[in-house]
Residue frames as a rotation matrix with the C-alpha (Angstrom) as fourth column:
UNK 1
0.248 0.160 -0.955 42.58
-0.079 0.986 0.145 129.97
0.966 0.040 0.257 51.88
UNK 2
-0.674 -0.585 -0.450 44.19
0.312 0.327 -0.892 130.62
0.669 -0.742 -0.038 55.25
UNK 3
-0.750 0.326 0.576 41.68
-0.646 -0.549 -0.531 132.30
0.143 -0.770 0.622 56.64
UNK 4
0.174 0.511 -0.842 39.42
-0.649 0.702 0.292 128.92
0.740 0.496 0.454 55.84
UNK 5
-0.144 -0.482 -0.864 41.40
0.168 0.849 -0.501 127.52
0.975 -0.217 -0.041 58.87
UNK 6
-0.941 -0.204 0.270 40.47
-0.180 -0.374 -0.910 129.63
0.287 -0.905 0.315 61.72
UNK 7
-0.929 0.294 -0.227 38.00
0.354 0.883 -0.308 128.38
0.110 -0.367 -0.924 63.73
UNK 8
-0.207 0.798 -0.567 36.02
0.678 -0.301 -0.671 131.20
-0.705 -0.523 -0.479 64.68
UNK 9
-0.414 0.127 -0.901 36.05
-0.759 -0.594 0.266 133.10
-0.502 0.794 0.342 61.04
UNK 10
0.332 0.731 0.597 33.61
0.472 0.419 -0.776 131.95
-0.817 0.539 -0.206 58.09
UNK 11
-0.881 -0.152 -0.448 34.90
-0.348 -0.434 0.831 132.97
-0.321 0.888 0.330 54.45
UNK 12
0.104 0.963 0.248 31.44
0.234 0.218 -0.947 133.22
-0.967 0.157 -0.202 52.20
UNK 13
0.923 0.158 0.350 32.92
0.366 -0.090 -0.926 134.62
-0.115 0.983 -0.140 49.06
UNK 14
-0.168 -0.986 -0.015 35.72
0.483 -0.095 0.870 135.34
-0.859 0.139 0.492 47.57
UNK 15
0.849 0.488 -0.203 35.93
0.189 -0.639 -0.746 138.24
-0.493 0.595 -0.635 44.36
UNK 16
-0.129 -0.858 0.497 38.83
0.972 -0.208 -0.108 138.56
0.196 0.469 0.861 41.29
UNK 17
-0.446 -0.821 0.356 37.82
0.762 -0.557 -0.331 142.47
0.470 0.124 0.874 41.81
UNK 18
-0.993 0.072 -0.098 36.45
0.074 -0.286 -0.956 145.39
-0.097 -0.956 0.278 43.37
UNK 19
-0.279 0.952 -0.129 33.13
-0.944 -0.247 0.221 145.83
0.179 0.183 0.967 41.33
UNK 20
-0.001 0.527 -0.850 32.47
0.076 0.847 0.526 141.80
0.997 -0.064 -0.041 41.86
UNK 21
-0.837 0.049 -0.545 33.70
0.538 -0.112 -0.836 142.08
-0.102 -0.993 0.067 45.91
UNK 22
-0.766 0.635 0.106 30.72
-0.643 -0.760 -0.093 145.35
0.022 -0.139 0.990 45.54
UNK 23
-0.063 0.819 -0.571 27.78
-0.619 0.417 0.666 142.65
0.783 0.395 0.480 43.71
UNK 24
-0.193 -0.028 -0.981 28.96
0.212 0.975 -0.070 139.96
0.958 -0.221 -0.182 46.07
UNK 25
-0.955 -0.291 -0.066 29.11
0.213 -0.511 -0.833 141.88
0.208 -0.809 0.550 49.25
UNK 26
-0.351 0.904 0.244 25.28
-0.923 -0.377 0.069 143.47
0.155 -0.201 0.967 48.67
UNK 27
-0.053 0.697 -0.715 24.51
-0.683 0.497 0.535 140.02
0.729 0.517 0.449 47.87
UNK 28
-0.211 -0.188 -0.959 25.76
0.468 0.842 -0.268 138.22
0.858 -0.506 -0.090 51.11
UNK 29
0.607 -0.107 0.788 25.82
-0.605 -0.705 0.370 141.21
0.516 -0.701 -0.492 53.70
UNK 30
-0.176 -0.798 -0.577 29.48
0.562 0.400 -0.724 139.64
0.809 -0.451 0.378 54.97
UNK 31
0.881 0.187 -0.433 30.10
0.471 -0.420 0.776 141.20
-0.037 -0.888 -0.458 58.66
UNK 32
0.101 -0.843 -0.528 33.54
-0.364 -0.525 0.769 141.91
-0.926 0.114 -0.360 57.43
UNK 33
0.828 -0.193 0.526 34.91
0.559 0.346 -0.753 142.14
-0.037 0.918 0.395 54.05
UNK 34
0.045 -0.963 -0.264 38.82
-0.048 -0.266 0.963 142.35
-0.998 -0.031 -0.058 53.44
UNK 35
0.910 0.340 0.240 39.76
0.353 -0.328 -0.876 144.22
-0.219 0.882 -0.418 50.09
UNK 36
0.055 -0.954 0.293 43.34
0.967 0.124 0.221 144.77
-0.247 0.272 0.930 48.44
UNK 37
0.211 0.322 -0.923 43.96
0.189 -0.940 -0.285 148.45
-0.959 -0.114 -0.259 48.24
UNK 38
-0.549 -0.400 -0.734 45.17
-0.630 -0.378 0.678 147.77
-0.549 0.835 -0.044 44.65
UNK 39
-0.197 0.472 0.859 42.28
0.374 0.846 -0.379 145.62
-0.906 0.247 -0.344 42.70
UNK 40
-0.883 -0.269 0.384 41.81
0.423 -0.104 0.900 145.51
-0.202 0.957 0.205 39.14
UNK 41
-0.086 0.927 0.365 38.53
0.570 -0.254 0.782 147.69
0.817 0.275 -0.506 37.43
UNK 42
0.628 0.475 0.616 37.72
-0.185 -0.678 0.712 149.36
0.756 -0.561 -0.338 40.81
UNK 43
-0.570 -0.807 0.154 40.82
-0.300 0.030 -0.953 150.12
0.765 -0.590 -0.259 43.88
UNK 44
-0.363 0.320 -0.875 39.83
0.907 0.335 -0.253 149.20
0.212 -0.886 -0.412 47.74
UNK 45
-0.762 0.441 -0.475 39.12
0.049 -0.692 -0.721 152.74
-0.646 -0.572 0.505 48.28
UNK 46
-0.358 0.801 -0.480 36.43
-0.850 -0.066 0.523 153.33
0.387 0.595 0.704 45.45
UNK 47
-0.345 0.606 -0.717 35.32
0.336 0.793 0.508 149.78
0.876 -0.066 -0.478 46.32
UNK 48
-0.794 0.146 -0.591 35.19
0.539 -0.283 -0.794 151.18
-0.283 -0.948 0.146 50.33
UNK 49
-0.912 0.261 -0.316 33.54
-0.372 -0.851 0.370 154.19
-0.172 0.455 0.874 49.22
UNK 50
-0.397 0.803 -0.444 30.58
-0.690 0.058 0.722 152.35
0.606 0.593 0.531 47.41
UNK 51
-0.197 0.390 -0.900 30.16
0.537 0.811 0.234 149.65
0.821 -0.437 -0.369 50.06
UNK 52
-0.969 -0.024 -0.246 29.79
0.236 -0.392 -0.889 152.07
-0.075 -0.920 0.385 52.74
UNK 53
-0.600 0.761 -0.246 26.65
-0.792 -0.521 0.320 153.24
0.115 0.387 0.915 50.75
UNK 54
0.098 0.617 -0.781 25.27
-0.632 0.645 0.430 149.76
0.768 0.452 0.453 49.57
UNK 55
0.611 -0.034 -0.791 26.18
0.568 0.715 0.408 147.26
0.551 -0.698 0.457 52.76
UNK 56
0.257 -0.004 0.966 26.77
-0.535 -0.834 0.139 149.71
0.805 -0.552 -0.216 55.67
UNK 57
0.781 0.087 0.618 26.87
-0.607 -0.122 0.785 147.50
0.143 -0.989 -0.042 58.26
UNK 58
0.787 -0.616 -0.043 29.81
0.612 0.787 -0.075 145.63
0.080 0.033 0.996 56.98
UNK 59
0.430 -0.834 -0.345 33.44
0.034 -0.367 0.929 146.19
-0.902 -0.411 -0.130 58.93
UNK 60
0.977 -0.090 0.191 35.79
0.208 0.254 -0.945 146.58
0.036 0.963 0.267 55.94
UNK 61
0.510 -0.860 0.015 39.57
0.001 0.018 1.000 145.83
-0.860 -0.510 0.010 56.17
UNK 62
0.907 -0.002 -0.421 42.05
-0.363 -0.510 -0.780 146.77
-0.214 0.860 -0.464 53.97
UNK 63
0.697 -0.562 0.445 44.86
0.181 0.739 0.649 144.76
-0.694 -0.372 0.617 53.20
UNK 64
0.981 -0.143 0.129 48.09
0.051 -0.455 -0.889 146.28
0.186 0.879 -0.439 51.06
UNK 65
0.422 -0.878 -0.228 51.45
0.906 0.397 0.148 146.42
-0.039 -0.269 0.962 50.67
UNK 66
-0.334 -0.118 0.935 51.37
0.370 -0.929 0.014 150.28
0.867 0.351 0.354 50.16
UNK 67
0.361 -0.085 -0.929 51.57
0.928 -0.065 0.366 151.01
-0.091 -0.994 0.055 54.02
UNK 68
-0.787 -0.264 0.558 52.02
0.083 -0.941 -0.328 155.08
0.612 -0.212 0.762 53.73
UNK 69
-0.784 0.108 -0.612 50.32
0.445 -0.589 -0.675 157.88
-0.433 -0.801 0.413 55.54
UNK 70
-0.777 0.397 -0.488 48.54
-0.626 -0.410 0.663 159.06
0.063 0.821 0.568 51.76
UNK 71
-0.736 0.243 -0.632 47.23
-0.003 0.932 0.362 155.38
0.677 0.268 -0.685 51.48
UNK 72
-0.523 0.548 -0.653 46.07
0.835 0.485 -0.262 154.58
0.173 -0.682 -0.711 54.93
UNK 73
-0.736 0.270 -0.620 44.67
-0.092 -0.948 -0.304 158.29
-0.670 -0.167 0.723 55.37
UNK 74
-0.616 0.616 -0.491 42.59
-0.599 0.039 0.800 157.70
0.512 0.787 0.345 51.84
UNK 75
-0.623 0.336 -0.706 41.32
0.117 0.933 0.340 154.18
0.773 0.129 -0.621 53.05
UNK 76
-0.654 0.255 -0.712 39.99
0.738 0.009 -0.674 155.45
-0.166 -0.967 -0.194 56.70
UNK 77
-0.845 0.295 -0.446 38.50
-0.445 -0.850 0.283 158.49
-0.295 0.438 0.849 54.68
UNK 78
-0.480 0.781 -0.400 36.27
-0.125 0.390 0.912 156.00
0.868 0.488 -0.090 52.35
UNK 79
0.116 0.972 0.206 35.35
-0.817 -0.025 0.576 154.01
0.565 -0.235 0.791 55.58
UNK 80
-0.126 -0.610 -0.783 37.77
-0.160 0.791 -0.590 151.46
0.979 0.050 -0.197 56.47
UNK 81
0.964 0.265 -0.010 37.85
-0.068 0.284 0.956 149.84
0.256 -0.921 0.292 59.65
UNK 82
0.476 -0.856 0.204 41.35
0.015 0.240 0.971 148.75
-0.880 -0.458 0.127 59.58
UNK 83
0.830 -0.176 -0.529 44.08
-0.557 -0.204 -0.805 149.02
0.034 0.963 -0.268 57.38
UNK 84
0.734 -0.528 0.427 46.92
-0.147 0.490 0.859 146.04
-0.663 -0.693 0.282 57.39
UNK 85
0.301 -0.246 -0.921 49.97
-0.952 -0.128 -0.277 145.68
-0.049 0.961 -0.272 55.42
UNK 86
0.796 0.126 -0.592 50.62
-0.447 0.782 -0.434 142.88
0.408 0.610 0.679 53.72
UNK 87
-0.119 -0.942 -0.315 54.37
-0.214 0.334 -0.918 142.24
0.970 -0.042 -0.241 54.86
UNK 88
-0.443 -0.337 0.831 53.51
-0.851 -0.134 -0.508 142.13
0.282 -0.932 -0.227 58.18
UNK 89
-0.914 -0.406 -0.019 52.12
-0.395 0.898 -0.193 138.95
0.096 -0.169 -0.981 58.14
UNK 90
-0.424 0.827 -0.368 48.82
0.351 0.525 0.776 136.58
0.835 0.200 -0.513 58.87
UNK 91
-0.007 0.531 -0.847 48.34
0.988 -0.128 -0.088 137.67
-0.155 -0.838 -0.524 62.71
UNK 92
-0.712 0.325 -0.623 48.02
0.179 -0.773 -0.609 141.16
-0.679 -0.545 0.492 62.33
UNK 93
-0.626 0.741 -0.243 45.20
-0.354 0.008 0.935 140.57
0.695 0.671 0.258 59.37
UNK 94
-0.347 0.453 -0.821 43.79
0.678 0.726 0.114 137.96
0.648 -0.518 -0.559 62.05
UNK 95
-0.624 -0.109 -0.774 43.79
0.704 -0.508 -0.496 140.65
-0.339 -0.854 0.394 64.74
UNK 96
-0.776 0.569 -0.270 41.85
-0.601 -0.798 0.048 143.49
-0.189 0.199 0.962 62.52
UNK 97
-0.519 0.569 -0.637 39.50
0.015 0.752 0.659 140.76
0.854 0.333 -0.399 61.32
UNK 98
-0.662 -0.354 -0.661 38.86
0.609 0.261 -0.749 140.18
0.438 -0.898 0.043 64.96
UNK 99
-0.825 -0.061 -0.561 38.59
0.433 -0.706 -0.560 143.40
-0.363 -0.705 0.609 65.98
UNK 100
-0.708 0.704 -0.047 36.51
-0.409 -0.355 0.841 144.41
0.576 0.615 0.539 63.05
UNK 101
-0.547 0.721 -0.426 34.03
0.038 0.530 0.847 141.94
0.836 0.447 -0.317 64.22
UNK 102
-0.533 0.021 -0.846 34.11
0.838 -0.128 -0.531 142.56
-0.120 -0.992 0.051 67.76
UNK 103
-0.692 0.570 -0.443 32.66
0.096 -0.536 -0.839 146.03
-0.716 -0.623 0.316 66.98
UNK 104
-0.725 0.585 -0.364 30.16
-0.489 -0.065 0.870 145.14
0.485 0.808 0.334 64.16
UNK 105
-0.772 0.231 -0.592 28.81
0.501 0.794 -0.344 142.47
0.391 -0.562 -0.729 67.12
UNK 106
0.168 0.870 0.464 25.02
-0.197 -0.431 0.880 143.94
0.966 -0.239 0.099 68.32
UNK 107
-0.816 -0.376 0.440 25.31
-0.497 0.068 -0.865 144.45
0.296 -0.924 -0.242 71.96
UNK 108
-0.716 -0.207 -0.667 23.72
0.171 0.874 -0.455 142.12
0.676 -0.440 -0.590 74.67
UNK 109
0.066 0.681 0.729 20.71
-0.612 -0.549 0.569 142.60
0.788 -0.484 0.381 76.33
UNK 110
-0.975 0.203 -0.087 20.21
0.191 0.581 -0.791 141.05
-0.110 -0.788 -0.605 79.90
């Protein structure tokens, strides 16, 4: 819901897990899709993993409260773009968001 407030972000869907975030994802092509590394039926990395295949050009942030070296190493493996932990608040989710999009953005022709 918070992310519903920022001016320059669009939320299009929202998923209870990782195989609906997968259906919903082919079905919108999101520019970024943020994904709990712990989701019921299918984790963020197996979801990563399967969206890299089916909707490539989405950025894909990971968002968890399991902040290790094992974790964030797995998630960047599948395909992640960014990995944020949870405790650390709304701006540094804002900030990979961001950043994701910044390089999913088709460059500029003059």
């Amino acid at each position: 819901m918070r992310l519903r407030l920022e001016p320059d972000l669009k939320v299009i869907g929202e998923a209870g897990d990782g195989q609906a975030a997968l259906l919903l994802a082919v079905d919108l092509q999101p520019d970024i899709v943020v994904l709990d590394l712990e989701m019921p039926g299918q984790d963020g990395v197996a979801t990563t993993k399967a969206l890299r295949s089916a909707v490539a050009g989405s950025a894909i942030v990971i968002l968890t409260i399991h902040d290790d070296v094992v974790n964030r190493a797995r998630a960047l493996a599948a395909g992640a773009t960014a990995f944020v932990e949870k405790t650390g608040g709304l701006e540094p989710l804002l900030e990979a968001i961001r950043r994701a999009a910044a390089r999913s953005l088709p460059a500029v022709e003059e």
